[in-house]
Residue, then its C-alpha position, 0 to 999 in steps of 0.5 A: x500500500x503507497x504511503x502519504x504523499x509529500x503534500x499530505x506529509x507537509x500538511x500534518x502538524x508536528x507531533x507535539x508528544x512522545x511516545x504513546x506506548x511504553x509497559x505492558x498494561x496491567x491485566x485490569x487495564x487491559x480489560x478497561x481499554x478492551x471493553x471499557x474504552x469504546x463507552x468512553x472515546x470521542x468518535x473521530x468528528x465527520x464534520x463539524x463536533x459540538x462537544x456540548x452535545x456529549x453531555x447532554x444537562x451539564x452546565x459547561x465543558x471543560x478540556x484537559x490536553x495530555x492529562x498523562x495518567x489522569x489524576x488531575x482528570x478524574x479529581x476534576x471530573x469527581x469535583x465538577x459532576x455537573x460539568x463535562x469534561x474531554x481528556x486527550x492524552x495519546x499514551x494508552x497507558x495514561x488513557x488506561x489508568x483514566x479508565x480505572x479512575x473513571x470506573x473507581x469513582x463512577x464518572x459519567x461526565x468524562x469523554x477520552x480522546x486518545x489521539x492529538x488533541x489538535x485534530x480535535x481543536x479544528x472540529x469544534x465550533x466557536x465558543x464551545x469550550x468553558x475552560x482548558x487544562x495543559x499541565x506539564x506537556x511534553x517540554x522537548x527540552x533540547x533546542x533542536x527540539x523545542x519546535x515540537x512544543x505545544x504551545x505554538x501560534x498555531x496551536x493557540x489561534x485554535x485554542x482561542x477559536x473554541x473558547x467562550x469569552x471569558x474562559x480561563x486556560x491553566x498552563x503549568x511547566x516545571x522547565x523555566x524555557x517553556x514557561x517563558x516561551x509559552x507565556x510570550x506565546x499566549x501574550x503575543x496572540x493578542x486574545x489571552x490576558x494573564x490574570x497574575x496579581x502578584x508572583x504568588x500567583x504563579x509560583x504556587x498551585x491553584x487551589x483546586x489542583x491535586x498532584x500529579x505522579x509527573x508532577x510529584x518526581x520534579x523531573x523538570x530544571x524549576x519548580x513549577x509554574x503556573x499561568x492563569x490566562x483568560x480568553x478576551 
């Protein structure tokens, strides 16, 4: 079977995360992704995707992008019953270890998607997104590599296409040269006000935060950082 061609290859964004396989699944997890994913997983979008319509009653829609072994998800989901929430995270073990989450505190408002969240992005309408979470993505920490990072100007005029006026975006990073890249990216948009009163407000957790396992084993070169920015 041909391959894609070159056109289609230059079309296609660069990944923006790593691997999206690593250790054999745990027997239960394995049983969750075979029988319990399909309950769960986003259909790949025909067309235009009102994620507002998966949740049928819920006051609002909040997304988080590479949720990684799905803590923050869950704790989130657990909190905020009335709000819908969408995971994207590529990884199956992350996208498995939701699944227990899900299943251990009978989550009914959550929808995974295991793929680029971006493919996602370019399907919802305008406005349709309350809040967003990115914490700790990928930081490809090498030079050489920094292209691959999320947080490009690309990646935010579609952020900023699906969120309703007013929503807030929480970006958190543990690498100091992601942190400044990223909050210059957000603030040369030109649609996202940063909300910081003071350095408190990005030095320490938000309140509703819970820890991560990523978080918890400080792999990055700075303590974490945390933006609040708002749609305008």
């Amino acid at each position: 079977m041909p391959g894609p061609d070159k056109d289609t290859l230059k079309a296609r964004p660069i990944r923006s995360f790593g691997r999206t396989g690593g250790r054999p699944l745990s027997p239960r997890q394995q049983r969750l992704v075979e029988t319990g994913l399909e309950a769960f997983r986003i259909p790949a979008p025909e067309g235009a995707f009102d994620p507002r319509a998966l949740f049928p009653g819920k006051d609002e829609v909040w997304l988080e992008i590479g949720f990684g072994g799905g803590e923050h998800l869950v704790h989130q989901a657990a909190t905020n019953r009335q709000t819908g929430f969408i995971g994207c995270e590529p990884f199956i073990e992350g996208v498995a270890k939701a699944l227990a989450g899900i299943e251990d505190n009978q989550l009914t408002n959550v929808r995974l998607w295991p793929d680029d969240a971006r493919d996602l992005l370019a399907a919802m309408p305008q406005g349709s997104i309350a809040r967003v979470f990115i914490l700790f993505p990928d930081p490809w920490p090498k030079r050489r590599q920094q292209k691959r990072r999320l947080i490009q100007p690309a990646f935010l005029a579609a952020l900023h296409r699906v969120l309703a006026p007013g929503a807030h975006v929480r970006f958190a990073t543990d690498v100091a040269s992601y942190a400044d890249e990223a909050l210059l990216a957000f603030l040369s948009h030109g649609g996202f006000d940063w909300t910081a009163q003071s350095a408190d407000d990005w030095r320490r957790p938000p309140a509703d935060h819970v820890t991560t396992r990523y978080e918890s084993k400080k792999l990055g070169d700075c303590d974490p950082i945390w933006y609040d920015l708002a749609r305008t």
